[in-house]
C-alpha positions in Angstrom: 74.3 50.9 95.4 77.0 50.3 97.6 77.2 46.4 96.6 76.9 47.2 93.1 80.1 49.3 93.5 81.9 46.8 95.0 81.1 44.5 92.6 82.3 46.6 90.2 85.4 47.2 91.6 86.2 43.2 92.7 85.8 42.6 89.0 88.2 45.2 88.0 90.5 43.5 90.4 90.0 39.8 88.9 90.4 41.1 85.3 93.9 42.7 86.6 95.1 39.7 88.4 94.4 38.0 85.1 96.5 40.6 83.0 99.2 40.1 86.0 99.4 36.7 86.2 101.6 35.5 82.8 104.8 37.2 84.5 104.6 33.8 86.2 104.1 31.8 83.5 106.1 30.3 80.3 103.5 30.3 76.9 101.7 27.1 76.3 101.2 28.5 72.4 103.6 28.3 69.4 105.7 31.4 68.6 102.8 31.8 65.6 100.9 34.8 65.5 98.4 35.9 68.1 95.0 35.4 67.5 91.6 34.6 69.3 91.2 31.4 67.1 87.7 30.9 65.0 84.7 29.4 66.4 82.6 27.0 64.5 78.8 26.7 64.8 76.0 24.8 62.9 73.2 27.6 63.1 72.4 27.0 60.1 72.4 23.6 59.8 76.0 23.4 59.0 79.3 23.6 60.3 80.5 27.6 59.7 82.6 29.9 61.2 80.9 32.1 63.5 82.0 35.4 61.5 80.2 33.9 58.3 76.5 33.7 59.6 74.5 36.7 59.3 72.8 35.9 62.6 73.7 37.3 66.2 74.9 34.5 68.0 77.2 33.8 71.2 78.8 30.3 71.3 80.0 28.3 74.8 82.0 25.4 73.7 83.4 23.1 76.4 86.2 25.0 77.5 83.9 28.1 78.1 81.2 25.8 80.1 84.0 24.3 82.3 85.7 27.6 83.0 82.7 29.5 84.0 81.2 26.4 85.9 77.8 25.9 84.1 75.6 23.5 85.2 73.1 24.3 82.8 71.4 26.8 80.8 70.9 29.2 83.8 74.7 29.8 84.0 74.8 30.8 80.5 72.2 32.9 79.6 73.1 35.6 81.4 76.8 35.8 80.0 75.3 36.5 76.2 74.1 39.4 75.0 70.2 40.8 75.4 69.2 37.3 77.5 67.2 37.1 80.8 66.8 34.1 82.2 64.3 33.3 85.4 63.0 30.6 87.0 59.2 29.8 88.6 60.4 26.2 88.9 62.6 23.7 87.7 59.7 23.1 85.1 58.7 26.7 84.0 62.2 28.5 83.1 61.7 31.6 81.4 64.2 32.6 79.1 63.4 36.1 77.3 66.0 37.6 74.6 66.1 41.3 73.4 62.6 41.4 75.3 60.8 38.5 73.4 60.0 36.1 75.9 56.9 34.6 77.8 56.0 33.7 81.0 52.3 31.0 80.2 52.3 28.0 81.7 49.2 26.6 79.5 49.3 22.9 78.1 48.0 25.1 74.7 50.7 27.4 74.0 54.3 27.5 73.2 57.4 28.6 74.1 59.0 32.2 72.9 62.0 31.0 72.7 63.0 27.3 70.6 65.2 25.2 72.5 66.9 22.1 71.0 69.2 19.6 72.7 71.1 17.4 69.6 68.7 19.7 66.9 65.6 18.1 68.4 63.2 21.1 69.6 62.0 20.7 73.1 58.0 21.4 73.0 57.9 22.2 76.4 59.9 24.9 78.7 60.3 22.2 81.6 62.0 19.4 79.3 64.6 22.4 78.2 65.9 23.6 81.4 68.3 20.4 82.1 71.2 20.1 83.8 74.9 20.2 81.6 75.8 16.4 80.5 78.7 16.2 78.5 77.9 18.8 76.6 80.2 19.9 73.5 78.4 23.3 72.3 76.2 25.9 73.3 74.7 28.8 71.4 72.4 31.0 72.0 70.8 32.6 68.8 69.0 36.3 69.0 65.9 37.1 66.9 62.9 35.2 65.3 64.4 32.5 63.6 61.2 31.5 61.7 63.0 29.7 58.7 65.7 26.8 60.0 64.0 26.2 63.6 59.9 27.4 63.2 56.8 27.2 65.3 58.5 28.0 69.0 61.4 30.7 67.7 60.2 33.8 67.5 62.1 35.4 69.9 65.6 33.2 69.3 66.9 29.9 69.7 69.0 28.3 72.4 70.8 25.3 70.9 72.6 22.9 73.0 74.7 20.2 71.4 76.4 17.1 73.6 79.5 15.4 73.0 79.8 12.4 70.7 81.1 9.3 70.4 84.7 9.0 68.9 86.8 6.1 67.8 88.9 6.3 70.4 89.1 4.6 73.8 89.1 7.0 76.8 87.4 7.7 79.9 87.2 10.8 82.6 86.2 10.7 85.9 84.9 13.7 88.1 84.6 14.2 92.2 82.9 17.6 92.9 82.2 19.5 96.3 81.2 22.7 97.2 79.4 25.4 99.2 75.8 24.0 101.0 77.4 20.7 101.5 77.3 20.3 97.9 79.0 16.5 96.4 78.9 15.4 93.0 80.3 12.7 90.8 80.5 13.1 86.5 82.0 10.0 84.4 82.2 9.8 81.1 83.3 6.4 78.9 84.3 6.7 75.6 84.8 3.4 73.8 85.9 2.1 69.7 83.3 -1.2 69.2 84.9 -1.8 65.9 86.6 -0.2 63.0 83.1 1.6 62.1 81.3 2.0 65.5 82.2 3.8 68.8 79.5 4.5 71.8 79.9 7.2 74.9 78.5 7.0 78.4 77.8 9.9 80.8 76.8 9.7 84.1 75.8 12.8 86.6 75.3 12.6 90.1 75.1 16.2 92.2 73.3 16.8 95.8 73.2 20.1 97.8 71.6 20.9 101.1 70.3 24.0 99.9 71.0 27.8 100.4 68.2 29.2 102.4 66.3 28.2 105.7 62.4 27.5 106.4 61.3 28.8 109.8 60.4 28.1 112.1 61.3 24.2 111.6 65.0 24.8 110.2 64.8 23.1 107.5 66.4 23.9 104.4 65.1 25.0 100.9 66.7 25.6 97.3 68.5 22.4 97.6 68.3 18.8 96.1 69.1 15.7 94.7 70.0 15.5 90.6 70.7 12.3 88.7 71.4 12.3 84.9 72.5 9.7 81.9 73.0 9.6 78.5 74.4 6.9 76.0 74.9 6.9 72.5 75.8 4.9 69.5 77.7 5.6 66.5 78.0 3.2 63.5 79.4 4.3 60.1 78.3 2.2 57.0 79.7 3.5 53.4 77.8 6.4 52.6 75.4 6.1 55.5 76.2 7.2 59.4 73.7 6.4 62.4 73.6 7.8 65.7 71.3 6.5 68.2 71.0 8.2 71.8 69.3 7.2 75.0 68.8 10.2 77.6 67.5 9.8 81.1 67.2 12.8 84.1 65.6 12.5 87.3 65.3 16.0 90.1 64.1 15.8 93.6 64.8 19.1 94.3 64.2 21.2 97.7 61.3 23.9 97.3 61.7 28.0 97.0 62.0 29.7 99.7 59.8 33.0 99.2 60.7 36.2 100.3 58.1 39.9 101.2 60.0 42.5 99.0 58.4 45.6 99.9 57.8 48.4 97.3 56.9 52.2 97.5 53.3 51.4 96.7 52.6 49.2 99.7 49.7 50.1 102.0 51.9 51.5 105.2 49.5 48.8 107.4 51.1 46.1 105.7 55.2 47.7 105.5 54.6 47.5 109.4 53.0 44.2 109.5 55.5 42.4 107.2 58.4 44.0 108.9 57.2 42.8 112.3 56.9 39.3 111.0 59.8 39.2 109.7 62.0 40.8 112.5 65.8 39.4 112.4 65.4 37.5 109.0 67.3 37.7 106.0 66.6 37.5 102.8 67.4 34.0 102.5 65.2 32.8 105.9 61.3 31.8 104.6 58.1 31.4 106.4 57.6 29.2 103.3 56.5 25.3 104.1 59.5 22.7 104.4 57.1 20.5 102.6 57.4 22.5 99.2 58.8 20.6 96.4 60.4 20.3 92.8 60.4 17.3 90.8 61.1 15.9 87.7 61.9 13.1 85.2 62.8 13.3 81.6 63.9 10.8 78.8 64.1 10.9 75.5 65.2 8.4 72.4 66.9 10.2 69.4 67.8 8.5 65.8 70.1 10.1 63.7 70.4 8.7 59.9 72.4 10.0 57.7 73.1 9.7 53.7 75.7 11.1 51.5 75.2 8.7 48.5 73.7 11.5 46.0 75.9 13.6 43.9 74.6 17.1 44.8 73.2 17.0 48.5 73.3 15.0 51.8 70.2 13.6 53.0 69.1 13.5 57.1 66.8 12.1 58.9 66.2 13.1 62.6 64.0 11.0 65.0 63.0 11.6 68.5 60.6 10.9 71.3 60.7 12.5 74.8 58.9 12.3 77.9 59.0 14.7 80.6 57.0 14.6 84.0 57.0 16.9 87.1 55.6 18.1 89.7 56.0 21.0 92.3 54.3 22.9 95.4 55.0 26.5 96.4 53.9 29.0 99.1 53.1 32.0 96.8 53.4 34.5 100.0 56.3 33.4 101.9 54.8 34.3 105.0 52.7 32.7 107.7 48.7 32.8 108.1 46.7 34.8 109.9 50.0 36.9 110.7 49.8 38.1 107.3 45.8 37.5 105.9 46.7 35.6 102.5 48.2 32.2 101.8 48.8 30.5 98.9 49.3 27.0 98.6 49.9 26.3 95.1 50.5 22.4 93.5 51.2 21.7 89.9 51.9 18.4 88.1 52.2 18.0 84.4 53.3 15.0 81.9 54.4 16.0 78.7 55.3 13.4 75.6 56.4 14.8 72.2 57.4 12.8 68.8 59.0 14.6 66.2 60.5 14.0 62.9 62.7 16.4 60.3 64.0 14.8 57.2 66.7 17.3 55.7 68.4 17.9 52.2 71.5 20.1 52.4 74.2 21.1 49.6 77.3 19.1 49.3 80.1 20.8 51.4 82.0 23.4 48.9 78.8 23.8 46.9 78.6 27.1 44.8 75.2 27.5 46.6 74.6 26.5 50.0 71.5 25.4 50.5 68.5 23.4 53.0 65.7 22.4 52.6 63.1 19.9 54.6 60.0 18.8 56.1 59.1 19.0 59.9 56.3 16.9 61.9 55.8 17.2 65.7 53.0 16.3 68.0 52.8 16.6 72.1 50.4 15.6 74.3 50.2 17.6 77.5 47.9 16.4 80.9 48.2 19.6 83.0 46.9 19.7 86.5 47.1 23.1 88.9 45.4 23.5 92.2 45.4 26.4 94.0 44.4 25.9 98.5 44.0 29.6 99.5 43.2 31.0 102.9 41.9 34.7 103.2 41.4 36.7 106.1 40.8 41.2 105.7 42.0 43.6 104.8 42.9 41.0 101.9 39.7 39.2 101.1 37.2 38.1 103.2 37.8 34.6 104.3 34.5 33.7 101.8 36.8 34.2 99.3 39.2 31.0 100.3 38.7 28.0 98.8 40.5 24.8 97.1 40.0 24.8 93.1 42.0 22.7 90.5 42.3 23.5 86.7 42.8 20.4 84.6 44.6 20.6 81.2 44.4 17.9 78.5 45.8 19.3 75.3 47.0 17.6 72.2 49.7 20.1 69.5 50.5 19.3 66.2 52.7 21.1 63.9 53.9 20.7 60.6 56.4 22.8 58.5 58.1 22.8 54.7 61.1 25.0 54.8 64.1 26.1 52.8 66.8 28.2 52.8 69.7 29.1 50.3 73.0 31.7 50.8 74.0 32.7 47.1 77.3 34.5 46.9 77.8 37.0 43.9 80.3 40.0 42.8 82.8 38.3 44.4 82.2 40.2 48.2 78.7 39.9 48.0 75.9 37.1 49.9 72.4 37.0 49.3 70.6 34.7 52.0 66.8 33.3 51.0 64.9 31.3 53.3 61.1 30.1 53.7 59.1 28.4 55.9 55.6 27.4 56.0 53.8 26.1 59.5 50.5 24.7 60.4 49.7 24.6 64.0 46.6 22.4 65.5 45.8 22.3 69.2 43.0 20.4 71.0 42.0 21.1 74.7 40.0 20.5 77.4 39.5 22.6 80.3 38.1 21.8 83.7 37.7 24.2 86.4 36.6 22.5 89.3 35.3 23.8 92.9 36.6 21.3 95.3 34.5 22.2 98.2 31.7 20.9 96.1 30.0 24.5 96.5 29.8 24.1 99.7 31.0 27.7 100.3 30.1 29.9 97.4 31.6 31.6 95.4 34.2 29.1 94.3 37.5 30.1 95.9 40.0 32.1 94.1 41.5 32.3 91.3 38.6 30.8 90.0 36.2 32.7 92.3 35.0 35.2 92.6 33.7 36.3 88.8 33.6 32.7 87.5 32.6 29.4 88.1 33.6 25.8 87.1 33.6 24.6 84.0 34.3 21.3 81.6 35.1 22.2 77.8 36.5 21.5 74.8 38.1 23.6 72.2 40.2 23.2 68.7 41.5 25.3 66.1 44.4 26.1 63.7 46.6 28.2 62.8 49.2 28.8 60.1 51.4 31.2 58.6 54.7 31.9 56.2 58.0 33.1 57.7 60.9 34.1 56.2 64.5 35.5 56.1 66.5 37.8 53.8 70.0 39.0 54.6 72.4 40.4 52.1 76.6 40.5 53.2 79.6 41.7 52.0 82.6 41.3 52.4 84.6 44.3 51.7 88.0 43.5 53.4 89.4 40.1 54.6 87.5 39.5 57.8 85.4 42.7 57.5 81.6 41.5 57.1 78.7 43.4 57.4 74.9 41.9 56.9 71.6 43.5 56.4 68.8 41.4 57.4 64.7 41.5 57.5 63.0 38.1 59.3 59.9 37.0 60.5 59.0 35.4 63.3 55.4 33.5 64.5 54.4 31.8 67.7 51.0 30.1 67.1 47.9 31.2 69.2 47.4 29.6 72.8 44.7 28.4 75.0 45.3 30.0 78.8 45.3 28.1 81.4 43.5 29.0 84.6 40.7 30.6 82.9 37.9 32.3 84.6 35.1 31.2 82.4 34.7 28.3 80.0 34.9 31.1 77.3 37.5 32.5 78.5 38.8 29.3 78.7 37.8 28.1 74.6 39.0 31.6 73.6 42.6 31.4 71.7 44.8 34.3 72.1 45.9 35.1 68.4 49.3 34.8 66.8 52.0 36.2 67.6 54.3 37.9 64.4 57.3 39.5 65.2 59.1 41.5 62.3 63.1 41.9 62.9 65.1 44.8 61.3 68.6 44.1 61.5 72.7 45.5 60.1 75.2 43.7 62.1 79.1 43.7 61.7 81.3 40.7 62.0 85.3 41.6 61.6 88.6 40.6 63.3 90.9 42.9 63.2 94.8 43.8 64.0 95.7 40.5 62.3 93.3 38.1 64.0 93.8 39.7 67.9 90.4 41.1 68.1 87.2 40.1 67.3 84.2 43.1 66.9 80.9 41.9 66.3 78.0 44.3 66.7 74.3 44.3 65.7 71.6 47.1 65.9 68.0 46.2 65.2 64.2 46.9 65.5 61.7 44.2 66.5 58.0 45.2 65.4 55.5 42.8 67.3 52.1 42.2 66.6 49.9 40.8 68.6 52.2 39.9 71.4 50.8 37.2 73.8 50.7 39.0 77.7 50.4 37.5 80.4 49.8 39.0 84.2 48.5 38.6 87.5 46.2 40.4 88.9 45.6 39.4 92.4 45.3 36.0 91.9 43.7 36.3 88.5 46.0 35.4 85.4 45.0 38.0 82.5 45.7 37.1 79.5 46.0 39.1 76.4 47.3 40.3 73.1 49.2 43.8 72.5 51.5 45.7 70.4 55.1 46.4 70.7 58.3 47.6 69.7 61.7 46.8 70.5 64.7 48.8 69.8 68.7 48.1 70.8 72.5 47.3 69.5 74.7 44.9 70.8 78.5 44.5 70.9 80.3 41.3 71.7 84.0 41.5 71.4 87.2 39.1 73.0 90.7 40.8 72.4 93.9 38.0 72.4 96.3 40.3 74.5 99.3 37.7 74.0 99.5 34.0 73.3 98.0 33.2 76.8 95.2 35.8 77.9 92.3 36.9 76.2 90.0 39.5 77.5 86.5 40.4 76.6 83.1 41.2 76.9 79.5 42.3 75.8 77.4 45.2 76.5 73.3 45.4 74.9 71.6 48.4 75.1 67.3 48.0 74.4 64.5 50.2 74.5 61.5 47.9 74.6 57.9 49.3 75.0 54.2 48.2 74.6 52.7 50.1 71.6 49.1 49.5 72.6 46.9 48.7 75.6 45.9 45.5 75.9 41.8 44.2 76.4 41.0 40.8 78.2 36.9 40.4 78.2 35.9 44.0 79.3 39.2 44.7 81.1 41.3 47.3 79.6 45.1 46.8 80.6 47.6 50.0 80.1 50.6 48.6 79.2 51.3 51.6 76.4 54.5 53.5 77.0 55.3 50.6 79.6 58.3 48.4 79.2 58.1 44.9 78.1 59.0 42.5 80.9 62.6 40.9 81.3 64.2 43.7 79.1 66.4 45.4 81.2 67.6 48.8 79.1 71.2 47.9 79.5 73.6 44.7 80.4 77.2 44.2 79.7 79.9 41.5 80.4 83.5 41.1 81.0 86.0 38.2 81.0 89.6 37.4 81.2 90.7 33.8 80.3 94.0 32.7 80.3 95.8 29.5 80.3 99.8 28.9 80.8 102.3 26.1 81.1 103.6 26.2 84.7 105.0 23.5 87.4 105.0 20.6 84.6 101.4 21.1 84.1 98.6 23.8 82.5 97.6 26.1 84.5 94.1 27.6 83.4 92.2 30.6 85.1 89.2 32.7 84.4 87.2 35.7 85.9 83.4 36.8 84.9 81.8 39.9 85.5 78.1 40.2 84.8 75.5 43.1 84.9 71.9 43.6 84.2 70.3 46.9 85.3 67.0 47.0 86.9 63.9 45.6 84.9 59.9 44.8 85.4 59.1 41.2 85.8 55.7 42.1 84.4 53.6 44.4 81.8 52.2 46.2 84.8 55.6 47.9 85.8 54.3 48.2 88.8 56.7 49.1 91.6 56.8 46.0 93.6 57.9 44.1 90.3 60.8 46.0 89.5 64.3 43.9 89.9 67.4 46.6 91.3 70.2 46.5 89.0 72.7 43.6 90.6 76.6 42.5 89.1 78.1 39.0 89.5 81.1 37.6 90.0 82.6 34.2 89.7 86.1 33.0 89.1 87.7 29.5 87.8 91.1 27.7 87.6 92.1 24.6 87.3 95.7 22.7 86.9 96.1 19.5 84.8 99.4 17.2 84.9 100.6 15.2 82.2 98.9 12.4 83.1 95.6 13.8 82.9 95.0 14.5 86.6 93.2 18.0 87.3 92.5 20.3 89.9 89.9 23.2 89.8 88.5 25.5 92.1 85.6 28.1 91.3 83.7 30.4 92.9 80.2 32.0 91.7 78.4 35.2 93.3 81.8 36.1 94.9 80.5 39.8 95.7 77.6 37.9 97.5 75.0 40.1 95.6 71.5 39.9 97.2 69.3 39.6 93.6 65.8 38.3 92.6 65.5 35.3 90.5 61.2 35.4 90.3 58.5 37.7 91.8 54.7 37.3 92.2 52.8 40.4 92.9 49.6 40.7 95.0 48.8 43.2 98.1 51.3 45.8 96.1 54.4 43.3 97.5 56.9 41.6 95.6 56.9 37.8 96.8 60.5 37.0 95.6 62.6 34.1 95.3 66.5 35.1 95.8 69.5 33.9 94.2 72.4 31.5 95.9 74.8 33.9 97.7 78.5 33.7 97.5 79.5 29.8 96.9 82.6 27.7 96.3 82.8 24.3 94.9 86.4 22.4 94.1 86.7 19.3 91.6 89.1 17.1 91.0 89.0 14.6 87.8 91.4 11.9 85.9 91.4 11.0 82.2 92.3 8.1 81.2 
């Protein structure tokens, strides 16, 4: 409580330094009127200003990503409305919005949540969760968005768009260092070929020694090495454009360090025992191994064609082909064996390759009607392995009850979609949006459970053991199913919108993985459909100084996909539930240098239903849904003056989230405390394109869980970086 207060209170103090600060300064704006400026997206599929799209969405251009420090989506999840972002690895991020999210790790299934780099959707979570490369855009899209973006967006979209190449000659150059011994180097070339053609290259180099300590060897953890490159191609040819883009990323990162959280509901025995093992640790010190790991390379090739030769539409044509591999190994318990009588060794390594391809018509710019329409193919092939080395000792488990089993993934997903979508404006004030989509989903596994002691030591060790067996089978099936949108807008006033909207999301069934049985494992979960109830307001008021936009809505889910753990068994099932909540996003220009703002979401999301998995009943009714804490809110001041010859820039954050459950079990060991953050930027830049910045992030040096895995009624927790500094320094050229 008391750090929460303080948090509290050092925001307070940045926001006032911010207000204070222009006294010093001489405007770097025109004598014109005072306004926050318009921000451009291309939700839906074109370029619009944000106030014009009935959708709830939060943009991050450049200027935002640099002033807040964001390396990549982690950074900038939490700063938009209704959005929880946590992380079992660098390959399994876990990004949840207004409640929606998931948490399966399963070759068969599909993210909650679409993610597109460039408009290409990422198939799996791993290949999303990339570090920042010259990135122009970000934003982050709340509810199902079953018509533009399909099979993998029924909870929201989080779209990421990267700089292009211009015709113009240029280049920028980045040194970074920071807190943990942290270097890093960024360059980015920007060359004219010819009259019609102009490529970019962008390089990223960053290495960290890591935040937190493995004992007893000393060795650090939550650290690593990060390489990343990306060039691209631009060639205009009369009415046709090409873009072609090259994308490479390679992490050797450090493992977690896992940390005992202890709950109410843990057995006293075990409060003492933990607390005896850990004597003089904190929360950043780990019993877990040195030798834990995360790894992970991605590429990808992307074709961009596009025609504007016909009268009454463009045409586009979107290619792409990615491959993403990693690997990782992670001490579940975070605590030494026999000391404490359960260990965990757990080792994962997937490779992933997708191909997709989305042909495009869209209405001329300035149509009467705008309109999309198109046709979307995509097909992944996933080789998933897991194995699981467990050691048991009692009051746990008997020790029979160790054991070293693998689960083998091999699973081939297809999709295919028609869609279209038109916005029809009539009466002058009035909009009527239509959109459509048809998917068919087809996914082909096998499963293999396998004992690797042979049997030697029956019953197979768990989580395989000790209710099932090994197993080798194969499974396929289908599924399909419309979505749609309808919003209607008016437009009362200049700059006064308000929307109405009713959409549908769907998330195809999934195969889980580390099944118990071989029917268990040929057993889909079914559909998810997720019906969203929406009236939203988008205005700027007091002649362009402040922008309102708010949103209430009701998410009605059928057949939500759950996933828990239960000891060391992962239960998976289907369930009903209901989310309720309103959201207010607003940024306020207080003069011609400073703008202040901020968000606040407010959601009420519970299970409708138990849930069954084989003759297990799970009560999840009246519980919350995981990752939906009941209340979060923001607040920013930005500001940016002319001052010794230069431009000054500066910026504070303040985020909360209040405390949530990580799982459907709401059990007391799962529940994340409430926690604020802090970070702060500025930067100066001279004429001549040199810059200085400093930035800080966690500057209240909050103590807050990033991931938990329950078993023995404890919490086994990763935490987050503490307080940490970093200072850059970069030319253009």
């Amino acid at each position: 409580m008391r750090k929460t207060a303080f948090s509290a209170s050092a925001a307070t103090l940045l926001l006032a330094a911010g207000l204070a600060a222009p006294a010093l300064a001489q405007s770097t704006q025109s004598e014109g009127a005072v306004t926050v400026g318009d921000v451009v997206v291309t939700a839906q599929r074109r370029e619009q200003s944000l106030q014009d799209v009935p959708i709830a969405i939060t943009a991050f251009n450049a200027e935002t990503l640099e002033r807040t420090a964001a390396t990549g989506i982690q950074d900038v999840a939490g700063k938009a409305p209704g959005v929880t972002l946590t992380q079992f690895n660098i390959g399994e991020p876990q990004i949840f919005i207004r409640g929606v999210g998931t948490t399966s790790d399963s070759a068969a299934s599909d993210p909650s949540i679409g993610v597109s780099i460039d408009e290409v959707s990422i198939g799996r979570a791993g290949a999303s969760s990339l570090a920042f490369l010259d990135v122009e855009r970000v934003e982050i899209l709340r509810g199902p968005q079953g018509t533009l973006y399909g099979r993998n967006a029924s909870g929201g979209a989080l779209n990421v768009y990267t700089k292009k190449p211009r015709f113009e000659n240029s280049a920028q150059l980045t040194g970074r260092l920071g807190s943990f011994e942290e270097r890093g180097v960024e360059a980015v070339l920007n060359r004219e070929l010819g009259e019609d053609t102009a490529g970019r290259l962008a390089l990223r180099w960053n290495q960290n020694d890591g935040y937190a300590e493995s004992l007893p060897s000393g060795r650090s953890l939550e650290g690593g090495e990060q390489f990343g490159a990306r060039a691209q191609l631009l060639h205009n040819a009369g009415e046709w454009s090409f873009l072609g883009g090259v994308d490479y990323s390679k992490d050797d990162m450090q493992g977690h360090a896992r940390i005992p959280v202890l709950a109410s509901s843990t057995p006293a025995p075990f409060v003492t025992l933990v607390n005896s093992l850990r004597a003089g640790m904190d929360v950043r010190q780990s019993f877990s191994s040195p030798d834990n790991y995360q790894q992970r390379e991605n590429w990808g090739l992307t074709g961009r064609a596009e025609w504007s030769g016909a009268e009454h539409f463009d045409v586009v044509s979107l290619t792409s082909y990615r491959s993403n591999d990693y690997s990782w190994r992670d001490n579940l318990g975070g605590l030494p064996f026999p000391g404490f009588p359960l260990a965990v060794d757990d080792r994962a390594e997937e490779n992933a390759k997708q191909i997709s391809q989305e042909f495009r018509l869209t209405s001329k710019s300035g149509s009467n009607i705008d309109w999309v329409a198109g046709l979307y193919m995509f097909r992944e092939e996933v080789e998933r392995s897991e194995r699981f080395l467990v050691q048991t000792a009692l009051p746990i488990a008997p020790p029979s009850l160790g054991g070293d089993v693998t689960f083998n993934q091999d699973a081939t997903n297809s999709s295919y979609a028609l869609f279209g979508q038109a916005t029809v404006p009539f009466a002058n004030i009035w909009e009527l949006t239509v959109g459509a989509r048809w998917t068919h989903d087809e996914r082909e596994v096998h499963q293999i459970a396998i004992d690797n002691e042979g049997g030697a030591n029956p019953p197979a060790g768990i989580p395989l053991g000790p209710t099932g067996s090994p197993y080798n089978v194969k499974a396929d099936t289908s599924f399909e199913e419309p979505t749609w949108k309808l919003a209607l807008a008016v437009e009362p006033l200049d700059n006064m919108r308000f929307y109405v909207s009713y959409d549908r999301g769907y998330k195809a069934g999934a195969y889980p993985s580390a099944a118990q049985t071989g029917l268990q494992a040929t057993t889909p979960l079914r559909s998810e459909l997720l019906d969203n109830y929406e009236i939203g307001a988008k205005t700027t008021l007091a002649g362009g100084r402040l922008r309102l936009n708010a949103a209430a809505f009701m998410l009605d889910y059928t057949d939500l996909q759950v996933y828990e753990l239960l000891g060391l068994t992962l239960v998976t099932s289907n369930a009903e539930a209901e989310v309720r909540g309103f959201e207010l996003e607003t940024a306020f220009a207080v003069n011609h240098n400073i703008t202040i703002g901020g968000s606040y979401t407010q959601l009420d999301a519970k299970f409708t239903s138990n849930a069954t998995s084989g003759n297990l009943t799970l009560p999840y009714d009246g519980n919350a849904l995981p990752r939906s804490p009941d209340s979060q809110f923001t607040l920013y001041a930005d500001g940016q003056w002319d001052v010794f010859g230069g431009v000054l820039s500066a910026r504070a954050d303040y985020q909360w989230t209040n405390d949530f459950y990580f799982d459907p079990s709401n059990a007391p060991e799962v529940l994340v405390p409430s926690y604020g953050l802090i970070s702060a930027f500025a930067s100066w830049e001279a004429p001549n394109g040199l810059k200085v910045s400093v930035y800080g992030k966690n500057l209240g040096d909050e103590e807050y869980q990033q991931h938990i895995i329950k078993n023995a009624s404890i919490g086994f927790s990763v935490f987050g970086a503490p307080r940490s500094f970093g200072v850059a320094v970069s030319k253009t050229f």
